[in-house]
Backbone as JSON, one array per atom type, in Angstrom:
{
  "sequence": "XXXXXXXXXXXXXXXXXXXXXXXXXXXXXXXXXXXXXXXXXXXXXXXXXXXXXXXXXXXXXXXXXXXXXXXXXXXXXXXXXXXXXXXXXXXXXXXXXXXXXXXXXXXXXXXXXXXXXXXXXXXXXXXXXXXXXXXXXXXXXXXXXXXXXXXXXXXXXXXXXXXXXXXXXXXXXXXXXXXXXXXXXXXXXXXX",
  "N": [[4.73, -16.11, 20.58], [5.98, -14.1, 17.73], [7.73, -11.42, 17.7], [6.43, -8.55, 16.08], [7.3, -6.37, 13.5], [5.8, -3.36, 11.89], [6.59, -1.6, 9.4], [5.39, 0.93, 8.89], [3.49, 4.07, 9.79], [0.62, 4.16, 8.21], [-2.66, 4.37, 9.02], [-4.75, 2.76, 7.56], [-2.77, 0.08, 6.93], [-2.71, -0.23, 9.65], [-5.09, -1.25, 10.38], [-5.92, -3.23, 8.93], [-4.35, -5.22, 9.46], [-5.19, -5.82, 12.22], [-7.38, -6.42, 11.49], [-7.07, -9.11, 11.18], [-6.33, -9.74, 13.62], [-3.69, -9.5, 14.23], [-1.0, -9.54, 16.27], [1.38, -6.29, 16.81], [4.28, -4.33, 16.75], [4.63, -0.61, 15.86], [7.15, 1.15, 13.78], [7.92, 3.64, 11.89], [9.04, 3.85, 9.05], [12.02, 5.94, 7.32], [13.08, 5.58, 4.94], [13.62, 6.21, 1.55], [11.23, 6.25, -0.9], [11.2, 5.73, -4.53], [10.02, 6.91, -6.77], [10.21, 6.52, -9.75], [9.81, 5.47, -12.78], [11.83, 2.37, -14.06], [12.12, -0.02, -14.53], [9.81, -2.67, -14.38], [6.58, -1.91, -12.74], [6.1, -3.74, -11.18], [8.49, -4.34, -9.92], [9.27, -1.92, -8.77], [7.45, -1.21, -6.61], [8.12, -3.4, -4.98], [11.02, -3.11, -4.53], [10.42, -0.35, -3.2], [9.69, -0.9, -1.08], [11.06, -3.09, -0.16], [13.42, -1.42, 1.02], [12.11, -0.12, 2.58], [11.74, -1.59, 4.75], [13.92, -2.57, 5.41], [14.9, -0.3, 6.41], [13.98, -0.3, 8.92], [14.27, -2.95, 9.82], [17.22, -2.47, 10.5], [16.91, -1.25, 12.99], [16.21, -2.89, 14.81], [17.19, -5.98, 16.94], [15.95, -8.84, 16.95], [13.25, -10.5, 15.7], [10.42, -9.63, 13.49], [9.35, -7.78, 10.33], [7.58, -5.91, 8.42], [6.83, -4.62, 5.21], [5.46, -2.02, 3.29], [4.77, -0.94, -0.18], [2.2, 1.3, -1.77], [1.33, 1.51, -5.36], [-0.99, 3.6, -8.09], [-1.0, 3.12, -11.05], [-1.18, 4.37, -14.03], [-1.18, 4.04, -17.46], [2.14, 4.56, -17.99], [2.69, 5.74, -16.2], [3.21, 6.57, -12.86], [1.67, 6.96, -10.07], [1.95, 8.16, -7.39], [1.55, 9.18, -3.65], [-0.52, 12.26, -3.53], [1.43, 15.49, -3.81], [0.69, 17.95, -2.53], [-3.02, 19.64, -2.26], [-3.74, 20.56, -4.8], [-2.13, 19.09, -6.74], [-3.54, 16.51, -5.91], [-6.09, 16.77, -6.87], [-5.53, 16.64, -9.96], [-4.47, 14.06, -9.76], [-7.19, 12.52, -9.26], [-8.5, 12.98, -10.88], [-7.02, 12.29, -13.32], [-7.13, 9.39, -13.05], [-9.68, 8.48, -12.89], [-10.55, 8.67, -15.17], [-10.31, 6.45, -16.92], [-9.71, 2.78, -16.66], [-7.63, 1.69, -14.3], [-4.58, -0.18, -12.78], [-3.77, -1.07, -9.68], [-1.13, -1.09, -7.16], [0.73, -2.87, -5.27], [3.37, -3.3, -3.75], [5.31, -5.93, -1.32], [7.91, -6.18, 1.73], [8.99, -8.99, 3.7], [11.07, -9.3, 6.53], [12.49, -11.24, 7.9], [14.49, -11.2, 10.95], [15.77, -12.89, 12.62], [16.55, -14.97, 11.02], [17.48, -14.06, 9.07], [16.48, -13.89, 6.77], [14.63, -12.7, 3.69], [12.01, -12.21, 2.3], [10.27, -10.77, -0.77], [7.3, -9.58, -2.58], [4.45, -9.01, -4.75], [0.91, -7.36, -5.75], [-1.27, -6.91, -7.43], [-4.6, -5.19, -8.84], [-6.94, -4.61, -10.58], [-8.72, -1.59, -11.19], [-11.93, 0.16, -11.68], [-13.47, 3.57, -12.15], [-15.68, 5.46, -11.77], [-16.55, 8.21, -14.1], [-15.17, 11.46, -12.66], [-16.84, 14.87, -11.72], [-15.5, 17.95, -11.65], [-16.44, 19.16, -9.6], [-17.43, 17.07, -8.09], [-14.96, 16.03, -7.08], [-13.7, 18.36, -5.9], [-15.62, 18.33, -4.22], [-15.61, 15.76, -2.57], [-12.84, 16.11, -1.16], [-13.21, 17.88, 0.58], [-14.26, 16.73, 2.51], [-12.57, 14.27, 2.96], [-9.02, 13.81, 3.61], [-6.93, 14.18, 0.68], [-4.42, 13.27, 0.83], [-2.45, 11.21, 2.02], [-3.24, 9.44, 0.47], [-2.55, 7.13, -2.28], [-3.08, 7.84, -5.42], [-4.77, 9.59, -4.58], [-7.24, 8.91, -2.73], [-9.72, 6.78, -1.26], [-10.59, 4.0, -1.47], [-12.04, 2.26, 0.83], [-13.7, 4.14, 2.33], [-14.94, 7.13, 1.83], [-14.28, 7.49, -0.88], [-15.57, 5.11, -2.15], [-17.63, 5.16, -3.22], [-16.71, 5.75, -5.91], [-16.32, 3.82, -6.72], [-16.68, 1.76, -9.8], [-16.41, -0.67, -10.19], [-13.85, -3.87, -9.42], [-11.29, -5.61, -10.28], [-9.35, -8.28, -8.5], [-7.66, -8.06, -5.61], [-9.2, -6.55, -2.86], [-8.4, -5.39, -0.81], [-5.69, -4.84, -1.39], [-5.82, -2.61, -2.7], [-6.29, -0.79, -0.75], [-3.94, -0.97, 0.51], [-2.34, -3.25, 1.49], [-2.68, -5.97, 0.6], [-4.2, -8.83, 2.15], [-3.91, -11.56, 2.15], [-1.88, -12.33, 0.49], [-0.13, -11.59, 2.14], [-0.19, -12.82, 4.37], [0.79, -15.6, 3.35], [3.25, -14.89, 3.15], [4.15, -14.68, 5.25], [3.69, -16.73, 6.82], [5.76, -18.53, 5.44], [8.43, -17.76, 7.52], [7.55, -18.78, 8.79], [5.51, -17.53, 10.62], [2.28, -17.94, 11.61], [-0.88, -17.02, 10.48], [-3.13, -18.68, 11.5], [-2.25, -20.42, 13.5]],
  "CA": [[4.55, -15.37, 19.34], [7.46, -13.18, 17.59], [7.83, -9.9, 17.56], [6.24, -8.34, 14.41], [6.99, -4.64, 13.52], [5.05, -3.02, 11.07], [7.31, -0.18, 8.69], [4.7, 2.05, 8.33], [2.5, 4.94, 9.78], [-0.81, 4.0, 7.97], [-3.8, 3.83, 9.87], [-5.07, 1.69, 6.73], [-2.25, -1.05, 6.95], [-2.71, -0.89, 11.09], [-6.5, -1.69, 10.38], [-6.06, -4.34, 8.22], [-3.51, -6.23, 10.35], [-5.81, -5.68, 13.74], [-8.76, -7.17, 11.18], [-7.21, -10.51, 11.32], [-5.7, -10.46, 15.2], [-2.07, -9.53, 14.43], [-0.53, -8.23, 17.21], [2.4, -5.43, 16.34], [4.38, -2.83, 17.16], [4.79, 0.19, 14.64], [7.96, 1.75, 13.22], [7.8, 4.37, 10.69], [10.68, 3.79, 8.02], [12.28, 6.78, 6.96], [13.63, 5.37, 3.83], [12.69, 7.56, 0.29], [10.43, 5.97, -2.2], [11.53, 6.03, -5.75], [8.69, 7.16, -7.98], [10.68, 6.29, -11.11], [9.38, 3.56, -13.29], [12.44, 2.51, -15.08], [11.3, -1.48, -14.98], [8.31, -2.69, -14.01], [6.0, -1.63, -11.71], [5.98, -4.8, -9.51], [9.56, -4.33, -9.43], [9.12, -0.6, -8.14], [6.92, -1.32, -5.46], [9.19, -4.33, -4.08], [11.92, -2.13, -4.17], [10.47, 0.3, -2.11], [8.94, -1.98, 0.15], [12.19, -3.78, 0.54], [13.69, -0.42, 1.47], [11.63, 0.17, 4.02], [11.56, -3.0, 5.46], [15.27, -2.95, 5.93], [15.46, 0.59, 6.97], [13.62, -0.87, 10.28], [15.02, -4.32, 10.57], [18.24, -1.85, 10.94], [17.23, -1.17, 14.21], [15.88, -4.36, 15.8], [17.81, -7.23, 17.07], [15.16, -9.65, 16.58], [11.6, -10.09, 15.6], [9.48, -10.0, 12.05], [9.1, -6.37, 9.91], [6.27, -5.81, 7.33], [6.64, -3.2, 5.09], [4.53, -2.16, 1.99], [4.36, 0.02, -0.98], [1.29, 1.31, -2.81], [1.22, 3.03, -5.88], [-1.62, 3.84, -9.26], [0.16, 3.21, -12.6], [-1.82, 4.98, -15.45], [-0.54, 4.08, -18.33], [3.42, 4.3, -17.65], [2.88, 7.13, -15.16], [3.1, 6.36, -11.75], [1.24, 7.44, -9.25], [1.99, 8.0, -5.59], [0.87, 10.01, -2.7], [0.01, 13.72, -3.78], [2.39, 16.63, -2.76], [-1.14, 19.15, -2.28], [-4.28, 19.28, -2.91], [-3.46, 20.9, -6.17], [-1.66, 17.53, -7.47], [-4.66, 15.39, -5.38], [-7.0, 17.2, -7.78], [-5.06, 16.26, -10.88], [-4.04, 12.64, -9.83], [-8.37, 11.75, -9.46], [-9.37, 13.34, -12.09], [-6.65, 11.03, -14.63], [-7.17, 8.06, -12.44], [-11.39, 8.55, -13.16], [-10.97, 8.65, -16.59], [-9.98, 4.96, -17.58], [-9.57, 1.68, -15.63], [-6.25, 1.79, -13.4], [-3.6, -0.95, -12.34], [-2.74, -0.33, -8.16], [-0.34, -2.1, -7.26], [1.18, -2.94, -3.64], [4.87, -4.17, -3.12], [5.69, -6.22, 0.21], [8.61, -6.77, 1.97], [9.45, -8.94, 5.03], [12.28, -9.56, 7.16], [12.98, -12.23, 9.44], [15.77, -10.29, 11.54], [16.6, -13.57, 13.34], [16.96, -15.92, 10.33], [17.92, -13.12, 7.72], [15.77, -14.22, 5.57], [13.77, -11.65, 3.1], [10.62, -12.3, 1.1], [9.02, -9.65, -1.57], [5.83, -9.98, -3.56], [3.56, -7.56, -4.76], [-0.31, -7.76, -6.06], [-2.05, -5.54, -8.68], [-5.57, -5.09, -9.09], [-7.64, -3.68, -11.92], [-10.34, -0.37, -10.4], [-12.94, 0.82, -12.62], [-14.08, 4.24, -11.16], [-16.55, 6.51, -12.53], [-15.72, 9.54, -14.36], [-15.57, 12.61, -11.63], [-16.73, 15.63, -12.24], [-14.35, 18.76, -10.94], [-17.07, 19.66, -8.54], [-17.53, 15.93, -6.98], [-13.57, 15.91, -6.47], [-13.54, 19.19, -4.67], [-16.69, 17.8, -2.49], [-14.79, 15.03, -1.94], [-11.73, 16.7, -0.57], [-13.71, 19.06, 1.56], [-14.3, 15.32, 3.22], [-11.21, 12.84, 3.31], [-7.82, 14.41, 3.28], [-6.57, 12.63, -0.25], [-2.52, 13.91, 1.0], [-1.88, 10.3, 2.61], [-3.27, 8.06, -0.2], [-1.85, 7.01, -3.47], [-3.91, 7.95, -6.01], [-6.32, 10.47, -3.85], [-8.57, 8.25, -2.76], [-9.58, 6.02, -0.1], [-11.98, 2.77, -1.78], [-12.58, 1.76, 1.85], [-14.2, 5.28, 2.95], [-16.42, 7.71, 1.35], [-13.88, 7.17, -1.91], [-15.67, 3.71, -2.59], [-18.66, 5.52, -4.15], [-16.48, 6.37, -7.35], [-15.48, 2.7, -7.95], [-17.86, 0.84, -10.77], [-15.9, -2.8, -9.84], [-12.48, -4.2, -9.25], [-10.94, -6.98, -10.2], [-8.46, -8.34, -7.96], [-7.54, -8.15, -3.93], [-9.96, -5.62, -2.83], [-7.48, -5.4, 0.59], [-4.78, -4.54, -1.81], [-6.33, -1.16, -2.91], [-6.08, -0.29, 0.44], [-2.81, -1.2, 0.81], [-2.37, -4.05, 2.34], [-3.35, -7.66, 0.54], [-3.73, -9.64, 3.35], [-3.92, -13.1, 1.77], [-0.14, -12.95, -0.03], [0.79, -11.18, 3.46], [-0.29, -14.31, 5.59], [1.51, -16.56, 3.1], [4.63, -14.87, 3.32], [4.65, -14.47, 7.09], [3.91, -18.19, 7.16], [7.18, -18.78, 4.77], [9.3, -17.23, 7.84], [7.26, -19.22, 10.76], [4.31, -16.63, 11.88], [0.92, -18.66, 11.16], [-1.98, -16.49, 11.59], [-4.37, -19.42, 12.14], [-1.83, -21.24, 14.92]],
  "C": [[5.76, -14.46, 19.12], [6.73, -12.2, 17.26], [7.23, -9.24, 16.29], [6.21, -6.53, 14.51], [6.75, -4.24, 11.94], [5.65, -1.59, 10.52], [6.24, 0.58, 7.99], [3.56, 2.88, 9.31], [1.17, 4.53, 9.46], [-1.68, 3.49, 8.57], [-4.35, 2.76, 8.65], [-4.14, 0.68, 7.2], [-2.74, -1.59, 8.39], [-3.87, -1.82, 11.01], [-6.32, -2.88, 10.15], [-5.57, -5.44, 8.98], [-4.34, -6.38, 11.89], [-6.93, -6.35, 13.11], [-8.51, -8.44, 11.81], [-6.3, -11.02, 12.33], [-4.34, -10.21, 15.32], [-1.25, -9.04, 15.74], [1.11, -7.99, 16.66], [2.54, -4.54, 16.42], [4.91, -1.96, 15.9], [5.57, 0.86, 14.68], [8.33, 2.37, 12.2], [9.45, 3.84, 10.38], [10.66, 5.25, 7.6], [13.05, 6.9, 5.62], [12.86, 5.92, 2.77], [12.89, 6.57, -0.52], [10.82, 6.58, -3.16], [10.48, 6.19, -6.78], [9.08, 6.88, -9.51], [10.41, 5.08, -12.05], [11.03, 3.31, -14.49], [12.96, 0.57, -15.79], [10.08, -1.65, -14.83], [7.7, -2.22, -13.09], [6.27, -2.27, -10.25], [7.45, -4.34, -8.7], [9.52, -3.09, -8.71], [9.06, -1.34, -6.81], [7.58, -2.15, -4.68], [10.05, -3.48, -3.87], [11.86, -1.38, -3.08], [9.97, -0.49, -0.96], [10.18, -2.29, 1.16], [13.26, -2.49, 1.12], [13.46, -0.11, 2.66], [11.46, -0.6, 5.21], [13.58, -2.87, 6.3], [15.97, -1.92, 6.5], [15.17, 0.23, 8.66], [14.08, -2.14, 11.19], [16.42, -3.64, 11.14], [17.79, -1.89, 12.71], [16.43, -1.74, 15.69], [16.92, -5.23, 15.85], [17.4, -8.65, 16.82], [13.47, -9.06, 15.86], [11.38, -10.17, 13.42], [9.7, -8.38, 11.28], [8.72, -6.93, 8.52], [6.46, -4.78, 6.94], [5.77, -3.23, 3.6], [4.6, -0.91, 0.72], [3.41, 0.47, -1.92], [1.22, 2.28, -3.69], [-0.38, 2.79, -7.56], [-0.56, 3.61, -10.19], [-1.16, 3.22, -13.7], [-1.19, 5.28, -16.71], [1.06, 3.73, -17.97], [3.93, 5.53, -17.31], [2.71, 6.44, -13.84], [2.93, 7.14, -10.38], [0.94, 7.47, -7.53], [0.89, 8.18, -4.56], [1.01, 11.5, -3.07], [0.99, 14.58, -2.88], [1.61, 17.61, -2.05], [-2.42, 18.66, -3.09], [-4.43, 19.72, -4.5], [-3.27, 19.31, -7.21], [-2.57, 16.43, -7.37], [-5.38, 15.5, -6.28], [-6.63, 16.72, -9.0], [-4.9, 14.64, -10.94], [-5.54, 12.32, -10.48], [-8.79, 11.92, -10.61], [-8.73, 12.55, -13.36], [-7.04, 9.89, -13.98], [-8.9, 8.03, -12.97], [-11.58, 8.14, -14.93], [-11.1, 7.44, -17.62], [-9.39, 4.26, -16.5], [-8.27, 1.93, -15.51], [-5.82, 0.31, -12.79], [-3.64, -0.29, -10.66], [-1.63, -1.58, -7.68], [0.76, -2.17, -5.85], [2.5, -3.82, -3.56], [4.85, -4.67, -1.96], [6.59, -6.9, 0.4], [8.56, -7.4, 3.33], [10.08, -10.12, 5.12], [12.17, -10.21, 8.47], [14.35, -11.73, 10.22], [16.4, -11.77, 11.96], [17.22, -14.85, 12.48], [17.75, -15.39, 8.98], [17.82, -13.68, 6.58], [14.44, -13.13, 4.86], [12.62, -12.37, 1.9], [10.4, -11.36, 0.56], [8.02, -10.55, -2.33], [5.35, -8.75, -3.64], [1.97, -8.41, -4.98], [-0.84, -6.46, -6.8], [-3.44, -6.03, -8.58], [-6.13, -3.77, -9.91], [-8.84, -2.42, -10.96], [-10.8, 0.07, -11.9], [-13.74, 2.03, -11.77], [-14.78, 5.05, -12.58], [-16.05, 7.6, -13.21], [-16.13, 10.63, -13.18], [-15.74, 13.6, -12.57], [-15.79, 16.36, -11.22], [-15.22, 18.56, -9.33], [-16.94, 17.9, -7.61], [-15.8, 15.49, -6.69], [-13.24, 16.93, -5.37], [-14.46, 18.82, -3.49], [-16.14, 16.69, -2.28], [-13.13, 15.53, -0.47], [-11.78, 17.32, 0.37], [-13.99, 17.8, 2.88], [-13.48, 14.46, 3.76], [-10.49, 14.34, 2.36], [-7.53, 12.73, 1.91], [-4.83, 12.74, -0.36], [-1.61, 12.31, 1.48], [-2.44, 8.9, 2.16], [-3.13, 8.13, -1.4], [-3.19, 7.11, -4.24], [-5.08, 9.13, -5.55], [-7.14, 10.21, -3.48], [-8.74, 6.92, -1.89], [-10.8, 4.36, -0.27], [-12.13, 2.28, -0.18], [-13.61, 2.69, 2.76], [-14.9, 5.36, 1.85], [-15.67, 7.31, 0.15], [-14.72, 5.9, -2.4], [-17.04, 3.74, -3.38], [-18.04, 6.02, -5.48], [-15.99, 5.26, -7.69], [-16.8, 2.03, -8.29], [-16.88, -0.45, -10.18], [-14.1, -2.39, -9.63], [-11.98, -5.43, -9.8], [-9.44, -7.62, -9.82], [-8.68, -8.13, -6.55], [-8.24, -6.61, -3.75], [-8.66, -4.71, -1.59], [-5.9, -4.69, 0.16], [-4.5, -3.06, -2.19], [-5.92, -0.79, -1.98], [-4.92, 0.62, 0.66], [-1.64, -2.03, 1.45], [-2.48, -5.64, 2.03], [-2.82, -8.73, 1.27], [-3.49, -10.95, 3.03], [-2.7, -12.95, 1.21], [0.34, -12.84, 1.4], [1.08, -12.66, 4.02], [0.45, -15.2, 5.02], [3.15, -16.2, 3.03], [5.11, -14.66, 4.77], [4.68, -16.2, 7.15], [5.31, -18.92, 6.58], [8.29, -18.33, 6.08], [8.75, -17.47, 9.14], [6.29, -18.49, 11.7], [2.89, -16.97, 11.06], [-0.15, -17.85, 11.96], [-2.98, -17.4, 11.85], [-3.88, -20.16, 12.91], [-2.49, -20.95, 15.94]]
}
């Protein structure tokens, strides 16, 4: 099996990749996300993805690297990871108000064939309207400082979504079904 390193921190992405057996070691990227929409979204999120992906392949000799970017786009605002709970409070409360785009960039790097894939995946959320008070009792609950949008649909967050339509896995942060087909494009079959 090759080497697979994973450019990111998130206990979400680790999860997801340990759902379906991956084994991998983890290397935060230190490369800075561009919050600027000044094409498309998808293109954003590849961008940063591919950023981060290549800030890590930097310092392997071999092996695989997975990296990902997730962000909200409301309207033709784009929405990250808050700076405080101040901004957390503001993100949910526009994100609640009308159905939301999320939208997950991914890059990865074959170090030994130097070969790069991106893709992304969007999915539609329909969440309830919040009131103030069920955002602050939320908060008093899940830190919302280390997810895009404020909000965690796989935790207690998953009581404010009415439906989805699209990669549920993607919300996350993570859609594992493009993942697996672009790891398989570069020779790492998760059902070998």
């Amino acid at each position: 099996m090759r080497k697979i390193i994973l450019a990111s921190r998130s206990r979400q992405r680790q999860r997801l990749l340990e759902q379906v057996g991956l084994k991998f070691t983890v290397a935060n990227s230190v490369a800075k996300e561009d919050m600027r929409l000044k094409g498309s979204c998808a293109a954003l999120v590849m961008s940063n993805a591919l950023r981060k992906a290549e800030d890590v392949a930097g310092r392997y000799r071999s092996g695989v690297v997975i990296a990902a970017d997730t962000v909200v786009l409301s309207g033709k605002k784009v929405i990250g990871k808050p700076r405080d709970i101040d901004h957390a409070f503001r993100m949910l409360k526009l994100i609640s108000k009308r159905p939301q785009w999320v939208y997950t960039g991914m890059a990865v790097i074959d170090i030994d064939r130097k070969k790069v894939i991106t893709d992304y995946e969007k999915t539609r959320i329909y969440m309830y309207a919040l009131s103030d008070r069920q955002i602050r009792n939320y908060f008093r609950k899940v830190s919302p400082l280390d997810k895009a949008g404020s909000f965690d649909i796989q935790g207690l967050g998953s009581i404010f979504i009415n439906r989805i339509e699209g990669c549920f896995n993607n919300v996350i942060g993570l859609p594992l079904a493009k993942l697996a087909n672009m790891l398989k494009k570069v020779g790492v079959d998760l059902f070998a």
